[in-house]
C-alpha positions in Angstrom: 38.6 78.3 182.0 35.2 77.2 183.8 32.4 79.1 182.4 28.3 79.2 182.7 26.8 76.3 181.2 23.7 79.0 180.5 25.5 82.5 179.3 29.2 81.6 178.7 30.7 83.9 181.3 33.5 83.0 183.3 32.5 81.7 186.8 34.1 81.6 190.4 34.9 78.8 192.2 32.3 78.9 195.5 33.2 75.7 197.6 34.1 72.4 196.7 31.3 71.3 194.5 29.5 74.7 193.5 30.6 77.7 191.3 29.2 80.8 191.2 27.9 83.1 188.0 27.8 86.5 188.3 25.6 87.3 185.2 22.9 84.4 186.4 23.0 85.3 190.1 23.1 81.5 190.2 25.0 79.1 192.2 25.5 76.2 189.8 26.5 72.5 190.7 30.2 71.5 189.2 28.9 68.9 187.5 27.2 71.3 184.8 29.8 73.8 184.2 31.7 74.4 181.5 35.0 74.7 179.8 35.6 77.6 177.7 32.1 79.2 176.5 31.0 75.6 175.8 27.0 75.0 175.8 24.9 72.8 178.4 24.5 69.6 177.2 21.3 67.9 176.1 20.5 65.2 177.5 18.3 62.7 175.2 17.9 59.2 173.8 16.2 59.0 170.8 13.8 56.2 172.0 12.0 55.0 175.1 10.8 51.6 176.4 6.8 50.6 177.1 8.4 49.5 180.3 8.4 53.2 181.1 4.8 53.4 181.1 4.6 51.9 184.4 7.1 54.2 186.5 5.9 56.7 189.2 5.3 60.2 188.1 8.3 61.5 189.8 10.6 59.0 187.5 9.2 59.9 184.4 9.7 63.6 184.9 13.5 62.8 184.6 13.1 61.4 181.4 14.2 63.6 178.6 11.4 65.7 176.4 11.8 63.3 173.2 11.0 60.2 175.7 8.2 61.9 176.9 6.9 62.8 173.4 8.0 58.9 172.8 6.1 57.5 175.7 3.1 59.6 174.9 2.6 58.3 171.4 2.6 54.6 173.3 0.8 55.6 176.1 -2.1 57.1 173.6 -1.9 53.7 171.3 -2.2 51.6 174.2 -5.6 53.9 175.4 -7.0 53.6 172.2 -6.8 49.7 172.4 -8.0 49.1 175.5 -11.0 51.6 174.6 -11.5 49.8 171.6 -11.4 46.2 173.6 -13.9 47.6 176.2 -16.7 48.2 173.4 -16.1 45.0 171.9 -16.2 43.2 175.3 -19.4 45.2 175.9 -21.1 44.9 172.5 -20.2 41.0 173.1 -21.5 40.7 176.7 -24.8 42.1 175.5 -25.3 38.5 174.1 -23.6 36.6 176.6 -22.5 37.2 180.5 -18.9 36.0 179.8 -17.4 38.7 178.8 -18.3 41.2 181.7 -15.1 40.2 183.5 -12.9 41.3 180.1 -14.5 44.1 179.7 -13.7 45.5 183.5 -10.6 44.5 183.3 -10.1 46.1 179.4 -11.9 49.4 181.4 -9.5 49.4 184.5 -6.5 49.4 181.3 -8.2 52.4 179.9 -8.5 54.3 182.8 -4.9 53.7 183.8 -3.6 54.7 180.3 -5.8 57.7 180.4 -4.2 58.9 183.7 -0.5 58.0 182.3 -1.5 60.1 179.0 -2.9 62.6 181.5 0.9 63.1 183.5 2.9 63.2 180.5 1.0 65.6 178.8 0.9 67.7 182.0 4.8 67.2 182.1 5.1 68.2 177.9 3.0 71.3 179.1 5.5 72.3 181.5 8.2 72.2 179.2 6.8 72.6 175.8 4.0 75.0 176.7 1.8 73.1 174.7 0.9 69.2 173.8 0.9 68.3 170.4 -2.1 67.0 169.5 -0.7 63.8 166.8 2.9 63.0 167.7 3.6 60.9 164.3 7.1 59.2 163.2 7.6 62.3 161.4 6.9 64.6 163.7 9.7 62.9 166.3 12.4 62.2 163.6 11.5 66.1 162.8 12.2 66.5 166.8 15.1 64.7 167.1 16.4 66.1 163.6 16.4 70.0 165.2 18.1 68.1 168.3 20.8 67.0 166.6 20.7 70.3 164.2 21.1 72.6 167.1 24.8 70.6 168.5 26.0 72.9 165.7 25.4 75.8 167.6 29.2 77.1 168.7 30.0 78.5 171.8 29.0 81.5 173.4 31.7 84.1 172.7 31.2 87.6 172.4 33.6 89.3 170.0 35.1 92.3 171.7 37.4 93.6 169.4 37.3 92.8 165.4 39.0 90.4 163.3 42.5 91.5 162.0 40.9 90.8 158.4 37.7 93.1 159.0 40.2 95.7 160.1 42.3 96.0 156.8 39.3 95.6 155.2 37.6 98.8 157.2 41.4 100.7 157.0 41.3 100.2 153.0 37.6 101.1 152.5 38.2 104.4 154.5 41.1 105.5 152.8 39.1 105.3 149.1 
């Protein structure tokens, strides 16, 4: 039985690649429905390359929440280097003119990585309502911990009628 990846009730058929939920007022896409009261998948890796650093905002806003909490704790180690390499460059071209070049080019880095740190907070926001202001090891294997915690979760049924055990139970307890 096809159901609603969102509230586990049974859905109808629309066309050929939608479904329809009467509880959601939703059309929803066959390729997130469900069978039998299952729940909607999350989608995550538990890790995410520097390389994703340099994508274009509208690529990294498909990247799951734990990249972005990920890529954010790079991005923010990466500013803090090239800030850190700017004042050296500086305090060193104060005695000598040939370092003015490295410390541009360290201040271009930290303006880039201060814009990239800028999206994906802005995209953490959306989704998180807030952005955490450390993101340590512990506070992603925490994350990814309470991901894995909530696949536990079973489906979304709602009992209608009580178990046949609950009932002799109730029919002995009234008859005391």
């Amino acid at each position: 039985m096809k159901t609603c990846p969102y509230c586990g009730s049974k859905i109808e058929k629309i066309n050929q690649d939608y479904y329809y939920c009467d509880f959601c007022s939703m059309k929803l896409d066959e390729r997130i429905v469900k069978e039998n009261h299952e729940r909607i998948d999350v989608r995550f890796r538990d890790f995410a390359f520097a390389s994703y650093i340099d994508r274009t905002t509208p690529e990294i806003m498909t990247l799951s929440t734990f990249e972005l909490l990920y890529l954010l704790k790079m991005i923010r180690k990466e500013r803090k280097d090239m800030y850190h390499y700017m004042h050296v460059f500086r305090r060193a071209g104060e005695e000598s003119n040939e370092f003015i070049e490295a410390e541009k080019e360290s201040g271009g880095d930290y303006l880039y990585f201060t814009k990239k740190a800028f999206v994906v907070e802005n995209i953490i926001r959306t989704r998180l309502g807030y952005v955490p202001e450390r993101i340590t090891e512990n506070y992603l294997v925490n994350y990814l911990q309470n991901i894995k915690n909530d696949k536990k979760t079973g489906p979304m049924m709602i009992r209608t009628q009580r178990k046949e055990l609950n009932k002799k139970a109730f029919i002995e307890n009234k008859s005391k």
